[in-house]
N, C-alpha and C positions, 0 to 999 in steps of 0.2 A: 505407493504413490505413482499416480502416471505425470510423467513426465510431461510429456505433453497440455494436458490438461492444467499443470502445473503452471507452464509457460503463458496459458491462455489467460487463465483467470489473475495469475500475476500482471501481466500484460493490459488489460482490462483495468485493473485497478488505478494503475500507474497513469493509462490514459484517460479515467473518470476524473481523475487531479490537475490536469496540465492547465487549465486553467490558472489554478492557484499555484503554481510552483516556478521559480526562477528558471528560465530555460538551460541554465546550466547545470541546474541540479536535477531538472525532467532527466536531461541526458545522464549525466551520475548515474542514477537509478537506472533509467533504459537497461546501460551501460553492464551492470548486475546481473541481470536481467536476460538479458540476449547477446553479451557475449560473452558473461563468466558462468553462463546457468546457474548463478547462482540469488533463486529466486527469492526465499527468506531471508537473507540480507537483503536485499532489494528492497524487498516488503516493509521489513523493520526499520533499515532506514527512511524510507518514504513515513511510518507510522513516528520516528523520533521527531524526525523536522516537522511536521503538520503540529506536533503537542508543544516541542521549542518555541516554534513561531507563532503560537496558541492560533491557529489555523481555525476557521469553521469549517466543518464539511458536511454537506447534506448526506441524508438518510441513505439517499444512493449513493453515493460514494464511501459511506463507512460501508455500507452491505457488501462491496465490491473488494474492500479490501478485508472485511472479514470473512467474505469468500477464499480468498487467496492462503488467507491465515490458516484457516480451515485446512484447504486444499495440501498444508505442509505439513497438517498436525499441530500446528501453533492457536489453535483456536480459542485457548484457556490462558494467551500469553498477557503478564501484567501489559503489555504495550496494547494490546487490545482494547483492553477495559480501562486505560488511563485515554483512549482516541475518544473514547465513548463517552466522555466528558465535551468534547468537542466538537458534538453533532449538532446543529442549530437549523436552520429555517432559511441560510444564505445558499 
């Protein structure tokens, strides 16, 4: 896994969402993120809250965080394919 790479496409995803997410939990996640490197909790919690809050997310924004998911090896994760219910048209 690169690291990097890792960081970017997590990163990306998180900021495809800000719109939709309370700016305290943007940060939370950030937080994961960029100063625990710890980017597949980042991910997964960003993917629990969007399916809790029954969230919409456009096409780009699941693609970005199934980028991410990818990116960790998580790409077959039930959390993926339960977000994938939650893609719409908003």
């Amino acid at each position: 896994m690169n690291n990097k790479h890792s960081f970017e496409v997590s990163n990306a995803a998180l900021e495809s969402t800000k719109d939709i997410l309370p700016p305290v939990f943007y940060q939370e996640v950030s937080d994961y993120i960029n100063k625990h490197n710890e980017w597949g909790l980042g991910i997964e919690t960003l993917i629990d809250y969007l399916c809790e809050e029954e969230s919409r997310v456009t096409v780009d924004q699941f693609n970005k965080i199934k980028e991410a998911m990818e990116c960790m090896g998580l790409g077959k994760s039930e959390r993926l394919k339960q977000l994938s219910g939650h893609v719409g048209n908003t």
